[in-house]
N, C-alpha and C positions, 0 to 999 in steps of 0.2 A: 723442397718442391712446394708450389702452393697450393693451399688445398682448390680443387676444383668445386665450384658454383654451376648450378643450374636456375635458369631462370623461367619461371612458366607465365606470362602474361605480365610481366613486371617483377613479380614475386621471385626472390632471391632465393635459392635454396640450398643448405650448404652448412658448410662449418661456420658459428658463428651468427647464425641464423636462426632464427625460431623455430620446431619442425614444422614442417607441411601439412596437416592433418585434413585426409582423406575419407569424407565417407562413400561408402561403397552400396550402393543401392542395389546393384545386380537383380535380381526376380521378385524383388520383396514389393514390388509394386500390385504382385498377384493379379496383375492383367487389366486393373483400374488405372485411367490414366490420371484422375483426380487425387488415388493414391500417391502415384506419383511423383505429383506437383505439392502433393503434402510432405513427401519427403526430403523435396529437395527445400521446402520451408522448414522444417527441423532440422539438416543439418545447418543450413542459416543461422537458426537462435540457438544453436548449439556451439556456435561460434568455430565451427568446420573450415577449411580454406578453399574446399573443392566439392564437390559432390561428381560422383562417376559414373557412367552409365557402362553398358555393354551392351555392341552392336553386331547382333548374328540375328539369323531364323534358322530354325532345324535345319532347313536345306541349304543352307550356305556352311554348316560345321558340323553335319554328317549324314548318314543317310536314312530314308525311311525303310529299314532291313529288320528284319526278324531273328538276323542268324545272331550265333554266339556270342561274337566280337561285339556284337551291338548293345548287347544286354548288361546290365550296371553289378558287378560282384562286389558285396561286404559296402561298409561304411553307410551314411548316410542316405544313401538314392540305393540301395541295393533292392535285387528285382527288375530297375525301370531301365525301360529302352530308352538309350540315348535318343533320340528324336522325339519320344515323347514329355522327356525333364526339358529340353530345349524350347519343344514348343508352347511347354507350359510357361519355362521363365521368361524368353527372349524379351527384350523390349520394342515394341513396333517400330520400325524403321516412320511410319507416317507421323507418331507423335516426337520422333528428337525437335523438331525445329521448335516444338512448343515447349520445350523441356529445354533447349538451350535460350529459347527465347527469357522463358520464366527465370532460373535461374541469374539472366545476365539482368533483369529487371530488376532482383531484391541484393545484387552484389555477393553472389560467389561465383563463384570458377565451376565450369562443367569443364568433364571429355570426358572418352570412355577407350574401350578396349577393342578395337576390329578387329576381326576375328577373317576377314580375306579382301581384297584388294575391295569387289564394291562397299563392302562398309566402309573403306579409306575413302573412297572418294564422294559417299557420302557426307563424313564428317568433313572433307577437305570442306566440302558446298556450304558446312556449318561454321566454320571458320574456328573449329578445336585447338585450344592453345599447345596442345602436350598428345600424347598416343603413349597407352597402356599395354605393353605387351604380354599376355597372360603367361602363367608358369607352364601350361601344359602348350603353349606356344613358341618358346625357347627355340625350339630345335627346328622352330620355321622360319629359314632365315632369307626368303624371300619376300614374305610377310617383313619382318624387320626393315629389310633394305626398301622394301616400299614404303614404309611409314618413315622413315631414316630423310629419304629423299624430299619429302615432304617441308624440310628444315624445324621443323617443330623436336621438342625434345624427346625424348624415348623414357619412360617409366619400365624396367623387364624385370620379372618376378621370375625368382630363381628355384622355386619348388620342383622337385626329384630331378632338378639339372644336374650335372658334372660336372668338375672345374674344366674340362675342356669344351662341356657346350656354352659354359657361359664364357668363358672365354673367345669362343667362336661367334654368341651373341653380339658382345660388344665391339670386336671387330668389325663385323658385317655394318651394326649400325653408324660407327664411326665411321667407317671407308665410304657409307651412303651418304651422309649428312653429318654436318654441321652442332646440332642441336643441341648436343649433349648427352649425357645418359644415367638416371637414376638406378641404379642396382638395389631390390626390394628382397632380403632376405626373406624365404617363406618356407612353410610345413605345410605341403599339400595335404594336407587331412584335416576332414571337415565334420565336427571340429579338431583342433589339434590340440594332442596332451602338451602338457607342459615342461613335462620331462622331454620332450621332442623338440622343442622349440630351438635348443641349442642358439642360443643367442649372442654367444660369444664370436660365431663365426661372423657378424657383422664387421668385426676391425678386421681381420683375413681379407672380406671381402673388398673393403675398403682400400685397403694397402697392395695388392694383389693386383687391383682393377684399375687402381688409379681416379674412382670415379664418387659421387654422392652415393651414402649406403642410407636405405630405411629398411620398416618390416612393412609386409604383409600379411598382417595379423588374423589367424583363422581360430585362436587360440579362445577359452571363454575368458568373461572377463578385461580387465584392462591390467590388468600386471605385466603382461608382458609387453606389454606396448611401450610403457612408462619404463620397464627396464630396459627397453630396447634407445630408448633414448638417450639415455643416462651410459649407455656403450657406444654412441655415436652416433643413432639414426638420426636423421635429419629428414625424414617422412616415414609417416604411418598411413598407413591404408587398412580402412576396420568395415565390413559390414555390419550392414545398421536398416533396421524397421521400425515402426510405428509401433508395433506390440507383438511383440511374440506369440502370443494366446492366442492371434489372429491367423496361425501358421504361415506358410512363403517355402518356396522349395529352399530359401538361406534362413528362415526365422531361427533354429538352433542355436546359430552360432553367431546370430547378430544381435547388435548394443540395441537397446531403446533410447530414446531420445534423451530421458535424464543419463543414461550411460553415457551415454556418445559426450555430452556438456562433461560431464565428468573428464572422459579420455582424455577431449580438450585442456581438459585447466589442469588435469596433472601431469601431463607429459610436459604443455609449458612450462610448469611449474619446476618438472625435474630437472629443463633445458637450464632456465634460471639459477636450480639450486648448483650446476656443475662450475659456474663462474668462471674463478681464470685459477692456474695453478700457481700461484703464491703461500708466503706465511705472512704478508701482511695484515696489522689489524685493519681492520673492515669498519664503518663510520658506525653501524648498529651495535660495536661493540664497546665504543667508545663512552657510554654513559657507566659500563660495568670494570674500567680498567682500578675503580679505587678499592676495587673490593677482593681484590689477588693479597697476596701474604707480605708481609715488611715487619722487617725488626723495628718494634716498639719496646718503651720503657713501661715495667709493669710493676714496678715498685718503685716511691720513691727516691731517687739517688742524690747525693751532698756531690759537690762542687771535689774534687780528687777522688773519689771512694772509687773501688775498681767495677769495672761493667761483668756483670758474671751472668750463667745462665740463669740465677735467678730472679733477676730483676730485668734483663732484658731477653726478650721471646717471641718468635715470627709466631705471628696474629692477622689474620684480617683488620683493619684496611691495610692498602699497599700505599701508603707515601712517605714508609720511610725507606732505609736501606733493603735493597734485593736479599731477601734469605741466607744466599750463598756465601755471604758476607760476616756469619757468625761467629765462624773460628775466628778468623781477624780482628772483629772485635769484643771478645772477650778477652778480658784481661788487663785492656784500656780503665784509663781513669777518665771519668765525667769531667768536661772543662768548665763544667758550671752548675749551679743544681738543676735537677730534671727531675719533672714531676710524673708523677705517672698518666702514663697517654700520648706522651711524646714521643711522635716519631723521632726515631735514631738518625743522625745524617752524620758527616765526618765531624763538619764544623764544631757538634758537640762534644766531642773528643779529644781529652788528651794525649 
């Protein structure tokens, strides 16, 4: 079968491919919009392929409630009431257009994540190449099939999903649209250990789905991202700030801007180093082929005298006979004299 490409704004995405490297801005804007617009200039020079927003307000993805259900247990935000971690992170729906504006100015890719039907048709008004569907969104699959219809691609993060709701995912988006659809291995925990990361479940997902697999990396660090590639991701999605020191309801577990340039050049780099699967020599190896082992003569020999282990012995450099070739000739007589340093060939052989 062949392998399935996705393409987001021209950009191919897929086996064969460079991966997609996403950074993830989500609340680290801390409610400056100038922040903002800084962010989306460092993943720029970070040499990023996309930069991604998320588009909610408190009251469009949950409620302003006191009760139980509402309140944050364990991890990271623990204590906060959902409506108030939202309304701190959300990004203002008034500033996307200057935020997709900006970025389409210095040449990267936005889009972001809707979170219910008017943010779709907000972005729709932006002209968003791709739609993010978040992990804790999986299992809304009217949501999907609205972005789905849209014909634009689907990005869906499979964090604490089932193989039967992602399963259900990609159906829904496929039977709506066209588009395509990225499957984004993820560890909903923020941050995620790395003994969680379980990264092998990328080719499963792959082969299982039939679709492009990347990570959505919540993990510290860039190891697993770079590992994630090198098992077949073909997109990374990493949140990223300006400084950490500066906090952000995501600063913990997000790159700074020399991190993020880093993720960049080594996850390339590991796309690179997987090449093609052969034992062909490679052209870089081609200056090092005289320096492997050959039967050389290492003492002088007369013209009949017999070839014995003594006088001839696999040595570096290799231009003469292959190694393997020493029982054979030993025993032989020299068809001429041979001085020492002479590579062995038949020809010299009696």
């Amino acid at each position: 079968m062949t392998s399935p490409l996705v393409t987001i704004a021209g950009r191919a995405i897929g086996a064969g491919q460079p991966p997609y490297i996403v950074a993830e801005m989500s609340g680290n804007h801390n409610g400056d919009i100038n922040r903002a617009l800084a962010l989306i200039d460092a993943a720029k020079a970070a040499g990023a392929d996309a930069v991604k927003l998320q588009t909610y307000t408190a009251d469009t993805i949950t409620l302003d409630h006191h009760g139980p259900d509402f309140l944050i247990e364990g991890g990271l935000w623990d204590g906060r009431r959902l409506y108030d971690l939202y309304q701190e992170a959300h990004t203002p729906w008034d500033w996307h257009a200057r935020l997709f504006a900006h970025a389409r100015s210095i040449g990267i890719q936005i889009f972001s994540s809707p979170f219910d039907p008017t943010a779709v048709t907000l972005l729709e008004g932006l002209d968003a190449p791709a739609y993010k569907i978040a992990s804790f969104e999986i299992v809304d699959i009217p949501l999907i099939e609205l972005c789905a219809r849209t014909g634009r691609p689907l990005i869906i993060s499979t964090g604490l999903a089932s193989n039967a709701e992602i399963q259900d995912a990609v159906a829904a988006a496929r039977g709506a649209g066209e588009g395509g659809v990225i499957l984004l291995h993820c560890t909903s925990a923020y941050p995620a250990p790395m003994e969680d990361m379980n990264l092998r479940s990328l080719q499963r997902l792959a082969t299982e789905n039939q679709v492009v697999v990347g990570l959505s990396d919540h993990s510290m660090g860039v190891t697993a991202s770079i590992a994630a590639v090198a098992l077949g991701a073909a997109f990374i999605e990493k949140h990223f700030t300006l400084d950490r020191s500066e906090g952000g309801v995501d600063s913990d577990f997000s790159l700074e801007p020399h991190e993020l340039a880093k993720l960049v050049a080594e996850c390339r780099a590991a796309w690179s180093a997987m090449g093609t699967d052969n034992y062909d020599e490679v052209p870089s190896e081609g200056v090092n082929r005289g320096s492997r082992r050959s039967l050389y003569v290492v003492h002088d020999i007369k013209a009949g005298d017999a070839i014995t282990g003594l006088n001839v012995r696999s040595i570096r450099p290799g231009y003469g006979l292959p190694p393997k070739y020493l029982p054979q000739v030993i025993g032989r007589t020299a068809a001429r004299d041979l001085a020492r340093g002479t590579p062995l060939d038949w020809d010299l052989l009696g």
